[in-house]
PARO-531880 format. One record per residue (C-alpha): residue in three letters; chain; z negated, x negated, y negated. Coordinates in steps of 0.25 Angstrom, whole numbers, plus 5000, padded with zeros to 4 digits. Layout:
<sites>
   res   chain     zz     xx     yy
   ala       A      Z      X      Y
...
</sites>
This chain:
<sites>
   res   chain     zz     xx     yy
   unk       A   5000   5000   5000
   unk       A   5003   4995   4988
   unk       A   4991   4994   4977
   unk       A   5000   4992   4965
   unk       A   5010   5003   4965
   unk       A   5012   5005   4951
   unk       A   5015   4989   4948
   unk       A   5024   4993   4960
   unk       A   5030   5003   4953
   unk       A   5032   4994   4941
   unk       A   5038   4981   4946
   unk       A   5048   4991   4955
   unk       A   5050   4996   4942
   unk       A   5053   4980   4934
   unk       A   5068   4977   4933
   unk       A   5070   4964   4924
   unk       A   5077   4972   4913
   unk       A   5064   4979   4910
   unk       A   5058   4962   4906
   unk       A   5068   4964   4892
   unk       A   5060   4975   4885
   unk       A   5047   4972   4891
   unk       A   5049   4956   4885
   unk       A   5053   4965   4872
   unk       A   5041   4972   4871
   unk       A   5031   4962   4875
   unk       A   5036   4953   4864
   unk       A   5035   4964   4853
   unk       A   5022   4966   4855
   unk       A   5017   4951   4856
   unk       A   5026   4947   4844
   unk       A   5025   4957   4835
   unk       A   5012   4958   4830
   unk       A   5015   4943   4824
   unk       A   5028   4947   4820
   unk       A   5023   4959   4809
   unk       A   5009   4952   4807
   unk       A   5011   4938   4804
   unk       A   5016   4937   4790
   unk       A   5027   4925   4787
   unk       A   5026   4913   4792
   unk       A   5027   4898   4786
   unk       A   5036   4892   4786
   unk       A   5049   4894   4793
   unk       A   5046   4909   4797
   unk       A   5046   4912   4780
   unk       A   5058   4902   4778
   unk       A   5066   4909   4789
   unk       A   5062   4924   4784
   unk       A   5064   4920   4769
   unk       A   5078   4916   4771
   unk       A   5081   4926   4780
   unk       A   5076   4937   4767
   unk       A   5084   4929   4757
   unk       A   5095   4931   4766
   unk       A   5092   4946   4767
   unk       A   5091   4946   4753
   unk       A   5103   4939   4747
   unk       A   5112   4944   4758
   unk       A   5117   4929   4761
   unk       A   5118   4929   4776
   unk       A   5124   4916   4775
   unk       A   5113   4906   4767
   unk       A   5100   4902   4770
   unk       A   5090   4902   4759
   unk       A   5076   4901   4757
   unk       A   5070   4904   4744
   unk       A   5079   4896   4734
   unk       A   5084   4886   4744
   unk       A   5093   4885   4755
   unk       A   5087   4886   4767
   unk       A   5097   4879   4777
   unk       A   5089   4874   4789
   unk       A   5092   4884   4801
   unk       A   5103   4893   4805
   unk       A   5108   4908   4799
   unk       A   5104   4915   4812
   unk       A   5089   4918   4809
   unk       A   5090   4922   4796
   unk       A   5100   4933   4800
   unk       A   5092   4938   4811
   unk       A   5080   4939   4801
   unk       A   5089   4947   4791
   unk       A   5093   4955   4798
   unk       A   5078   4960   4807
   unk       A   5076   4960   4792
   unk       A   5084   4969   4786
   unk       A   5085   4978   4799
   unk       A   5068   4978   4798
   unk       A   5070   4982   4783
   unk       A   5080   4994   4787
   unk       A   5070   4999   4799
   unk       A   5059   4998   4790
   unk       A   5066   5003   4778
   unk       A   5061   4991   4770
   unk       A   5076   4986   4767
   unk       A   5075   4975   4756
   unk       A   5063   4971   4760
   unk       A   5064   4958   4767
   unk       A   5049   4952   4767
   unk       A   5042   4955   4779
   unk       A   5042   4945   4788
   unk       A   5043   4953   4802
   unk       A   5056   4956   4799
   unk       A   5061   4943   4801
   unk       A   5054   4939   4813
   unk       A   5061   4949   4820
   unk       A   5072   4941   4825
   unk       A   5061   4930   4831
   unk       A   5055   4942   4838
   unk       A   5070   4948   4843
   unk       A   5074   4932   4847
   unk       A   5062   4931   4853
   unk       A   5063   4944   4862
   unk       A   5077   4940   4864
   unk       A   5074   4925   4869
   unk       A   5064   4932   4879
   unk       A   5074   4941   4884
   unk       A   5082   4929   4888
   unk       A   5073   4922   4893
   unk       A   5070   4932   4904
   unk       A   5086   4933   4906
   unk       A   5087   4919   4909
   unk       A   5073   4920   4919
   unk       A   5077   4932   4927
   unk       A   5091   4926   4927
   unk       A   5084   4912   4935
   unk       A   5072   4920   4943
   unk       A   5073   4935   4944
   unk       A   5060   4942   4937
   unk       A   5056   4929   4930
   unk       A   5063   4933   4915
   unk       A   5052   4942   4910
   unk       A   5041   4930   4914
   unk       A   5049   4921   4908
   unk       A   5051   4929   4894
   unk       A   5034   4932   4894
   unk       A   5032   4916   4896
   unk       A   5042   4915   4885
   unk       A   5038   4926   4876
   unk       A   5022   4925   4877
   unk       A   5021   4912   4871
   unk       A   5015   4906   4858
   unk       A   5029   4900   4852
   unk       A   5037   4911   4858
   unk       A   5029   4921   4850
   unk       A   5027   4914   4838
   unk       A   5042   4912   4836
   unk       A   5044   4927   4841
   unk       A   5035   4930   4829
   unk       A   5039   4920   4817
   unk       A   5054   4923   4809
   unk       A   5060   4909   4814
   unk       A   5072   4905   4821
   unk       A   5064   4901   4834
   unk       A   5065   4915   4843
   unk       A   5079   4919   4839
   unk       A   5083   4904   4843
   unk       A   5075   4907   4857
   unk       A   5082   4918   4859
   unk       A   5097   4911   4856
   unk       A   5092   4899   4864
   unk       A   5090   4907   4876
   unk       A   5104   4915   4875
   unk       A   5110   4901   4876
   unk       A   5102   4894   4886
   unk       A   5101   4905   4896
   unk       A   5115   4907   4897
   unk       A   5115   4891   4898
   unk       A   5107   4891   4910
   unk       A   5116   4902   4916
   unk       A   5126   4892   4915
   unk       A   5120   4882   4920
   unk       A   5116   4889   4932
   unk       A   5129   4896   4935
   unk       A   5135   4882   4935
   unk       A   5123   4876   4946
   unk       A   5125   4888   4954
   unk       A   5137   4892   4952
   unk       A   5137   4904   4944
   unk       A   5145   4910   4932
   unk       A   5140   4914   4918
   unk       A   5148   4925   4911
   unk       A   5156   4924   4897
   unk       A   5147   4934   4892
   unk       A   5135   4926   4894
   unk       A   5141   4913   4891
   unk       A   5145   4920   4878
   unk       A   5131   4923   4874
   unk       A   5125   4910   4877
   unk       A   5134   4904   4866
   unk       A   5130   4916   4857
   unk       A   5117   4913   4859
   unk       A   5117   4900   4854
   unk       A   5125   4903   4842
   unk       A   5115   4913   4839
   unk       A   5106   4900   4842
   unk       A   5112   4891   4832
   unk       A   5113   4903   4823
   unk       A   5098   4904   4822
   unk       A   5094   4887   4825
   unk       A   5105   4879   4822
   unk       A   5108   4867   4834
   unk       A   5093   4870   4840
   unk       A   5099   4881   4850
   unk       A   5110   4872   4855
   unk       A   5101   4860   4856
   unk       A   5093   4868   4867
   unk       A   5105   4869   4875
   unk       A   5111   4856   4872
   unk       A   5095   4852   4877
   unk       A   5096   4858   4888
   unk       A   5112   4856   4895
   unk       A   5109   4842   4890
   unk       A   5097   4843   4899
   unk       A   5102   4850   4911
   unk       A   5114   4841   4910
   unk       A   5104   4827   4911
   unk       A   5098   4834   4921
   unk       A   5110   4837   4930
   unk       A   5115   4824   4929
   unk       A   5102   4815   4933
   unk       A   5101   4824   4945
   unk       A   5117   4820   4949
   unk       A   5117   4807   4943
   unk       A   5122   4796   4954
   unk       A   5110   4791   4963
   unk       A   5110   4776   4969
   unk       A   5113   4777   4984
   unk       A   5101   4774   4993
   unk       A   5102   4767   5006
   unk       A   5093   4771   5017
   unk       A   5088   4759   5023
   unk       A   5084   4760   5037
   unk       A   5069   4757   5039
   unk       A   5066   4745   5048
   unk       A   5058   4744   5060
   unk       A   5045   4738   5058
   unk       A   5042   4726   5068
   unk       A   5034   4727   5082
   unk       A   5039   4740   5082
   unk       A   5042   4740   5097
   unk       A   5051   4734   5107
   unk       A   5065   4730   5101
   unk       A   5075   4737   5105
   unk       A   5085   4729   5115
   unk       A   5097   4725   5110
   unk       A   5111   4732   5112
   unk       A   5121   4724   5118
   unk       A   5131   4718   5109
   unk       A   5143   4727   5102
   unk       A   5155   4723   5092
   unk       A   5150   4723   5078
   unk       A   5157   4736   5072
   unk       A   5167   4733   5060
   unk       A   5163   4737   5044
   unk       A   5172   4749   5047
   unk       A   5163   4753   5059
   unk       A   5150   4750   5055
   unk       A   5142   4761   5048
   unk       A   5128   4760   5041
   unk       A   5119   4767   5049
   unk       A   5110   4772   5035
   unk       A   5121   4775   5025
   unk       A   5118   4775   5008
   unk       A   5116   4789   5005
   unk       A   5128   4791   4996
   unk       A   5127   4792   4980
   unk       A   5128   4805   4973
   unk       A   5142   4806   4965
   unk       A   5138   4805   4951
   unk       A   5141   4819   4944
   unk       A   5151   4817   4933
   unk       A   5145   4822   4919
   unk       A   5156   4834   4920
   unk       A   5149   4839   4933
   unk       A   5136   4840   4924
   unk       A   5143   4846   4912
   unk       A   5150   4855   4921
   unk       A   5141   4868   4920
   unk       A   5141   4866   4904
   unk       A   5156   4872   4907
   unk       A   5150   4886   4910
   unk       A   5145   4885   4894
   unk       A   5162   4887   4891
   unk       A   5160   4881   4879
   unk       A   5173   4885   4873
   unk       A   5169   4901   4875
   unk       A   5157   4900   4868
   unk       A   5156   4888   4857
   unk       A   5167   4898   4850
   unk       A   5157   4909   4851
   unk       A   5145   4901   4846
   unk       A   5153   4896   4832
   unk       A   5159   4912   4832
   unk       A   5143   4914   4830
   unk       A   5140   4903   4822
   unk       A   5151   4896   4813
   unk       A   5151   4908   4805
   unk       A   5137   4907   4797
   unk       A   5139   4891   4799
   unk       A   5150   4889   4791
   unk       A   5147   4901   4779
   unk       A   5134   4891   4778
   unk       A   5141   4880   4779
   unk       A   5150   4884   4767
   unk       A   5139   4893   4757
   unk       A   5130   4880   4758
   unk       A   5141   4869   4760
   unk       A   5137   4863   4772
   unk       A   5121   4861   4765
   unk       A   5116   4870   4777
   unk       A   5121   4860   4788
   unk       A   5117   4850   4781
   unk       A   5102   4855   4780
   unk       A   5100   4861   4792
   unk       A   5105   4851   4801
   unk       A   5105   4839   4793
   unk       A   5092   4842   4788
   unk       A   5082   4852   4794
   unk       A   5089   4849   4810
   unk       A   5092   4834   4808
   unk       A   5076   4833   4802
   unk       A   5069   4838   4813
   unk       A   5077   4829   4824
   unk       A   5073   4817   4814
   unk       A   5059   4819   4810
   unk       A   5047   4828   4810
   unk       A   5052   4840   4802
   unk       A   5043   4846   4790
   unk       A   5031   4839   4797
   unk       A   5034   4845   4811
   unk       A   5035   4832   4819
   unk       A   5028   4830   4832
   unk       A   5029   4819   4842
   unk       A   5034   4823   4857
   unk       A   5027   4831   4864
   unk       A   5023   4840   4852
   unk       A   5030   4854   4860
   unk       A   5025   4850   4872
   unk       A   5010   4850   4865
   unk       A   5013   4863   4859
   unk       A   5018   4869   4872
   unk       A   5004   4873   4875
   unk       A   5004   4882   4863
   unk       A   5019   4888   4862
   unk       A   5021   4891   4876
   unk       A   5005   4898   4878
   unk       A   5004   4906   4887
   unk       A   5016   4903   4895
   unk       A   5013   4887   4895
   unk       A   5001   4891   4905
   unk       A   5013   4891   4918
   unk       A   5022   4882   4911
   unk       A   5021   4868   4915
   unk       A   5019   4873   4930
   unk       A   5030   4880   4931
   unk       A   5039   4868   4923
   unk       A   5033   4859   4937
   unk       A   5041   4870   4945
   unk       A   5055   4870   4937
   unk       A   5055   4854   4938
   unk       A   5054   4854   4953
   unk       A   5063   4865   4951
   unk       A   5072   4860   4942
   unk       A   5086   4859   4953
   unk       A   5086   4874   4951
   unk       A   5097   4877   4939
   unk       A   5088   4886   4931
   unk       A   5076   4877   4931
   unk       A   5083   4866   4926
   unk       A   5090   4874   4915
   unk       A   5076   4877   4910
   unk       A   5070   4865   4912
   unk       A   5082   4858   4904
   unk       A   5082   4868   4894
   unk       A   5067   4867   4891
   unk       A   5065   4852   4895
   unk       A   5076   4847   4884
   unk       A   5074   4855   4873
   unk       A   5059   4853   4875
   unk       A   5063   4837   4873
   unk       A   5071   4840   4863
   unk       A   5060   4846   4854
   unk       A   5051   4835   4858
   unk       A   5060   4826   4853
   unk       A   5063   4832   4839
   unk       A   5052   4826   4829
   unk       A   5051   4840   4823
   unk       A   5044   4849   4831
   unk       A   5040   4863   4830
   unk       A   5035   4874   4841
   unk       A   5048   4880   4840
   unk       A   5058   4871   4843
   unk       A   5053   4869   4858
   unk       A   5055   4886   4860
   unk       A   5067   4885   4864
   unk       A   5063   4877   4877
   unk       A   5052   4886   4881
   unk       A   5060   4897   4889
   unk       A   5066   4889   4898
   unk       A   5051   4885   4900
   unk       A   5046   4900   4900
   unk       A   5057   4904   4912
   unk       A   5054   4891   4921
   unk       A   5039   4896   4920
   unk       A   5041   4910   4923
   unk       A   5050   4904   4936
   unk       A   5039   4896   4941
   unk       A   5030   4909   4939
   unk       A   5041   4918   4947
   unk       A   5042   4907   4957
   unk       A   5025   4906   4960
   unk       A   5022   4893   4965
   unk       A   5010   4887   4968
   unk       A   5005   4876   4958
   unk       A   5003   4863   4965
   unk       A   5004   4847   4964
   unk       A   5008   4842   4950
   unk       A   5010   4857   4946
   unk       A   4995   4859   4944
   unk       A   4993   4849   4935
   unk       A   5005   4856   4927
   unk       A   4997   4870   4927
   unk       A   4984   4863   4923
   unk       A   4992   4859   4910
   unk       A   4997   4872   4908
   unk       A   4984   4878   4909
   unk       A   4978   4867   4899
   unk       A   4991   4871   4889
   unk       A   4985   4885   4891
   unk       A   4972   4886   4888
   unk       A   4977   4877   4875
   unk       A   4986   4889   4870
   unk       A   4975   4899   4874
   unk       A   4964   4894   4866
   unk       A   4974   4893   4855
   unk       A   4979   4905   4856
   unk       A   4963   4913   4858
   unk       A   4957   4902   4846
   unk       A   4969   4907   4836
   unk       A   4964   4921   4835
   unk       A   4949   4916   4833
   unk       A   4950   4904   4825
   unk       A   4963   4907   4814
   unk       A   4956   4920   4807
   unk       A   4943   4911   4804
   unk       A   4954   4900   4799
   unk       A   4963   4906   4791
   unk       A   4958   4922   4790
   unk       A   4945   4931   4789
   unk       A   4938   4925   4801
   unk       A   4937   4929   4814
   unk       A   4942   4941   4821
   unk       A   4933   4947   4831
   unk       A   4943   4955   4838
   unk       A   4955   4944   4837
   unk       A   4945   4934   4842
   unk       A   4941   4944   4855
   unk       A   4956   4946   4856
   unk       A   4959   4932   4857
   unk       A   4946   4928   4867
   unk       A   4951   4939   4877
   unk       A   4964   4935   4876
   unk       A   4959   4922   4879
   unk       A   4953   4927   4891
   unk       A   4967   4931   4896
   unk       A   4971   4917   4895
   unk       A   4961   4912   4903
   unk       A   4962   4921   4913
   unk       A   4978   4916   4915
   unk       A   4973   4902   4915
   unk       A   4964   4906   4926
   unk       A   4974   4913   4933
   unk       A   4985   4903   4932
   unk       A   4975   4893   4939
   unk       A   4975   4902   4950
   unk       A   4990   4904   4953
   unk       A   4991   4919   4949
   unk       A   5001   4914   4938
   unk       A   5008   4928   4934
   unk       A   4995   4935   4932
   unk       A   4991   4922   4923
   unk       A   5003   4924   4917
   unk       A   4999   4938   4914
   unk       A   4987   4935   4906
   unk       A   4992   4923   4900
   unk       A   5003   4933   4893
   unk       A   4993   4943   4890
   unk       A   4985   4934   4883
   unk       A   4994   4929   4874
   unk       A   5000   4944   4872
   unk       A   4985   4946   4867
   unk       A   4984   4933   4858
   unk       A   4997   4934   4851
   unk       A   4996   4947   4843
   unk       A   4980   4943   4841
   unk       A   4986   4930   4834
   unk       A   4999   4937   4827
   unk       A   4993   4951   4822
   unk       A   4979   4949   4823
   unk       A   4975   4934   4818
   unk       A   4987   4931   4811
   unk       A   4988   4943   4799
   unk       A   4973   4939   4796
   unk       A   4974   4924   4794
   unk       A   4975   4925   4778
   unk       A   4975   4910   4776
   unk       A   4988   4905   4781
   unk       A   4997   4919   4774
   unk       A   4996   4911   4761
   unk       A   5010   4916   4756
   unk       A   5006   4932   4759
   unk       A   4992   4930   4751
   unk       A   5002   4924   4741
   unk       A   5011   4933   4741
   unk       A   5002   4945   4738
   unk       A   4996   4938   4727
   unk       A   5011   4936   4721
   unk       A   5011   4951   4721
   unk       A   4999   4953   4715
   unk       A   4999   4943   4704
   unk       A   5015   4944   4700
   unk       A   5021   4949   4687
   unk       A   5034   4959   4688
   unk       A   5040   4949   4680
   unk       A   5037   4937   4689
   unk       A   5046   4927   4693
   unk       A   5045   4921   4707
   unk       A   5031   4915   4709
   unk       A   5032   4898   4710
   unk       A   5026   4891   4723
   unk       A   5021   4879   4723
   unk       A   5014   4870   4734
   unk       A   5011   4884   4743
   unk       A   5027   4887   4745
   unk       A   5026   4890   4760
   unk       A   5039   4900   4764
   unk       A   5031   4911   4768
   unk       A   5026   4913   4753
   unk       A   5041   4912   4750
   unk       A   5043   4924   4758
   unk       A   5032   4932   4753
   unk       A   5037   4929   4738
   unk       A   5053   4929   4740
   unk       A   5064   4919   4738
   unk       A   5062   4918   4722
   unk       A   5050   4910   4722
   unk       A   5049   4894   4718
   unk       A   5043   4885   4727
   unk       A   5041   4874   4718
   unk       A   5028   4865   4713
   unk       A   5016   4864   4703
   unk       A   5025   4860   4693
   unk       A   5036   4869   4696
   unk       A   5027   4882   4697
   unk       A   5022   4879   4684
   unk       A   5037   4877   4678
   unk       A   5041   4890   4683
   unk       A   5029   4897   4679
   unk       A   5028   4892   4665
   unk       A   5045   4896   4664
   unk       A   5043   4909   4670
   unk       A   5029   4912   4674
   unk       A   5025   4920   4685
   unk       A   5016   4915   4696
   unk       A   5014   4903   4702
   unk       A   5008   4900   4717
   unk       A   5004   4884   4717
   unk       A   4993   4879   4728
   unk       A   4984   4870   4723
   unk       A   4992   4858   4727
   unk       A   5001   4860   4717
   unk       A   4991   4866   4706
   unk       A   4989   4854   4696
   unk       A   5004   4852   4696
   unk       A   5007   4867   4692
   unk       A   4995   4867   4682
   unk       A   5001   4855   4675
   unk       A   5012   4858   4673
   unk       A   5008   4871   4670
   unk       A   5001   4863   4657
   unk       A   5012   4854   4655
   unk       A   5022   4865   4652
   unk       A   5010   4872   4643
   unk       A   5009   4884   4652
   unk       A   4998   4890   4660
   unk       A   4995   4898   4675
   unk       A   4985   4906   4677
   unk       A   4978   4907   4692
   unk       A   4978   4922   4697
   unk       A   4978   4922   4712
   unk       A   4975   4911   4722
   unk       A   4974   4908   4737
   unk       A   4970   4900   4748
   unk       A   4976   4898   4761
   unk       A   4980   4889   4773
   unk       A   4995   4884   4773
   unk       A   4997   4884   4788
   unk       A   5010   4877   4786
   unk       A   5005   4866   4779
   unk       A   4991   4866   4787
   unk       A   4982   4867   4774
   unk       A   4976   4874   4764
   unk       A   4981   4880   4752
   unk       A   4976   4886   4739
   unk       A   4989   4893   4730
   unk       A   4985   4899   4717
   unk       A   4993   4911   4710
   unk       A   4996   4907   4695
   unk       A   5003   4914   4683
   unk       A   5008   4904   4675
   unk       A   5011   4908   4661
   unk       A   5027   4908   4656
   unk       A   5031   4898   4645
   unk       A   5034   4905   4631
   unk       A   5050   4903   4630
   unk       A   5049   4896   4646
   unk       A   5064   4903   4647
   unk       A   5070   4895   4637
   unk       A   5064   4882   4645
   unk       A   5072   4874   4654
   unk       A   5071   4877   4670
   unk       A   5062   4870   4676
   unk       A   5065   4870   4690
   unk       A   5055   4875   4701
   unk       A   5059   4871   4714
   unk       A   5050   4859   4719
</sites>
């Protein structure tokens, strides 16, 4: 008899389909807490949304600005995507023109991000039947996936591009190993796919799948390349070893041609010729899809190329791309090893089965889909370790691969022994560092940078820690899916506690929104654009609009005594504003102030709101110029 008849029911009831709108759901309600709560985000969450408004604004779907300067650093494709969630939001909501709140473009991280799942429990159910939706969870349910799921950046649509392309990669590659065929159709959308992903990220998209044939390439090759031929030598009799054998009478010694070797060389593998290794590259056909990938994406290339005369390539690949591969970009260098550190972090709670299951895939590793993966992740893993910059981000695009080999090593339910014990004691340890992270951050933050401590968030997060412990326990004793379980659910538990419950309360790091709401209280109708100076983070140029002048001390103070207004200088810049200030016989007076952290620049701030008086006859004085 049967004591589960319901779950019965149920699983009788599971087809793989039914994983699509469940991932969809389960997604929405982790992520969008953060996405309505959290307010905009320094620094490249408020550069990408703010470009993308003045886009909106002006209608110039083409040029990429940021305040009163070019911004030419990635690709057109974000922006469009967050113009258009925008103005669609803006229609649903019957708020057209109003293109400030920040949700709206975060919706094409949330939509890339679903998408990017969605593949990625394509490509698992395509390797081992009824691991996708596994895959996906271990995908989705992880710190960096969610933060970048809930953040307006370029990251989660990339994931999603990124997987089109590579999963029809290792189709490819696997119909060439075992003789397979890929359709047109699917070919067709690989090469969309990485259009799209160029559109969004310029050359990173295509150097995850340069990483990766490169990779599978070396590979193939060291396991075909030519051997020496070993001779088997016959192994002597040792002495006293009995009675000699009597000798056989005399024969004719046999010619050259007649004599044998009784122990022949094994023979040499025939080298592979570098075509044979090259040759499933054919299944790519090139010459049907490189003309689909510049239908997609010489368009946008060359009207930029012409409106900014070729200053966009030059920025963003001679500047911000060629800058990161030569030196710690913007103070984000990080010797090797820095992802690999981090790992522990941005891939909680999934990084508790990870490294055992990695042990698995590299035993494993003559199966074609395992050494996709392990290529695919191993090399574009290097490659970020290599760069000198280095953020979170640029390792996501490895982790999937990483998330369907561990969901394959859970499908496959083998025993942990030798080596691979001291793997799963790692993991453990990487673990129990995310999990206390992740229960401290809801208990320490608020007494930090808010009111203090939070009774119920703190309960939240001590029961939720519970739930963690009780999947270490678990996964100690081999029931690994039921540890998986808990492990998800306690991360479902801790994400919303930290996005919606701990974030919106910790008033010290929303300088620009406490700014911002003393702008509207303190401004004149007749105002011109307030001057900032020292605090000129891009959150606060969101909150404000494109019109104000990030400038100086001395500059504030020139635009104020021309034109009035108000001024916004933090204390670092103070003397400079007040002297000039004198200097040009013109005075502020102090109306608001503020304190706050500046989590960007990791220290404190104080900003101080001044009217500065306008000059008598300051419009028939000569421009003074405010850009710093």
């Amino acid at each position: 008899m049967n004591p589960w008849p319901k779950m019965s029911k149920l699983l009788g009831w599971w087809r793989p389909r039914h994983a699509y709108p469940l991932l969809a759901v389960l997604c929405l309600m982790l992520w969008l807490p953060g996405i309505v709560s959290l307010p905009a985000l320094d620094r490249d969450e408020s550069r990408f949304a703010q470009s993308s408004r003045q886009m909106l604004d002006s209608g110039n779907f083409v040029d990429i600005r940021f305040g009163q300067v070019p911004r030419y650093k990635k690709p057109v494709g974000i922006y469009w995507a967050q113009a258009f969630t925008t103005a669609i939001a803006g229609h649903v909501e019957n708020i057209e023109g109003d293109h400030t709140r920040i949700w709206t473009y975060r919706l094409p991280s949330l939509l890339g991000s679903i998408a990017a799942l969605w593949l990625i429990c394509w490509l698992a159910e395509g390797i081992v039947a009824g691991t996708g939706l596994v895959a996906a969870l271990l995908m989705g349910f992880t710190i960096l996936m969610t933060a970048e799921a809930t953040i307006a950046t370029t990251d989660a649509a990339l994931l999603a591009a990124v997987m089109g392309a590579q999963g029809v990669l290792l189709r490819i590659y696997r119909a060439a190993k075992e003789e397979g065929a890929v359709s047109k159709r699917m070919l067709l959308w690989g090469w969309a796919a990485l259009a799209i992903g160029i559109l969004i990220k310029g050359p990173v998209a295509v150097g995850v799948t340069a990483a990766t044939i490169a990779a599978l390439v070396a590979w193939d090759w060291w396991e075909w390349r030519p051997r020496k031929a070993k001779a088997i030598v016959p192994i002597a009799a040792p002495e006293n070893a009995g009675p000699k054998p009597k000798k056989a009478p005399a024969t004719p010694a046999k010619t050259d041609a007649e004599a044998a070797p009784a122990l022949p060389a094994e023979p040499a593998a025939p080298p592979p010729s570098w075509k044979t290794i090259f040759l499933w590259l054919r299944g790519t056909e090139p010459k049907l899809g490189l003309p689909l990938l510049l239908l997609i994406v010489a368009p946008w290339l060359i009207a930029i190329g012409l409106q900014t005369h070729g200053a966009f390539f030059q920025q963003s690949l001679g500047n911000d791309f060629a800058a990161k591969l030569a030196g710690g970009q913007e103070g984000h260098g990080a010797p090797p090893g820095y992802n690999l550190l981090l790992s522990a972090v941005a891939f909680w709670p999934s990084v508790l089965f990870l490294l055992p299951a990695l042990g698995m895939a590299v035993m494993r590793s003559k199966d074609p889909a395992i050494r996709f993966l392990l290529a695919w992740a191993g090399s574009w893993w290097l490659v970020c370790e290599l760069v000198p910059t280095k953020l979170p981000q640029y390792v996501l695009p490895a982790y999937p691969a990483l998330a369907i080999l561990t969901a394959l090593w859970l499908n496959a339910k083998e025993p942990i022994l030798g080596r691979q014990r001291i793997l799963a004691w790692i993991a453990a340890l990487q673990f129990v560092i995310g999990l206390a992270g992740m229960v401290a951050a809801p208990i320490v933050l608020p007494r930090l940078y808010g009111a203090g401590s939070d009774l119920t968030l703190t309960g939240i997060a001590a029961a939720a820690g519970l739930i963690g412990l009780s999947a270490l326990i678990l996964f100690a004793t081999g029931r690994r899916l039921i540890a998986l379980g808990l492990a998800f659910a306690s991360f479902f538990v801790l994400v919303p506690t930290l996005t919606a419950g701990t974030g919106p309360g910790l008033t010290q790091l929303w300088m620009s929104q406490r700014l911002q709401a003393l702008v509207l209280k303190d401004r004149m109708p007749d105002d011109p654009p307030p001057a900032l100076a020292g605090y000129e983070e891009p959150s606060l140029v969101f909150a404000l609009g494109k019109d104000v002048k990030l400038t100086d001390g001395k500059g504030a103070a020139s635009q104020g005594a021309e034109l009035g207004g108000l001024a916004l200088v933090d204390d670092f810049e103070r003397s400079a504003f007040l002297a000039k200030l004198a200097e040009l016989q013109s005075d502020a007076v102090a109306v608001d102030d503020i304190s706050g952290f500046n989590y960007s620049r990791g220290k404190k701030v104080h900003v101080t709101l001044y009217r500065v008086r306008k000059l008598a006859g300051a419009s028939r004085l000569p421009h003074i110029s405010t850009e710093p």
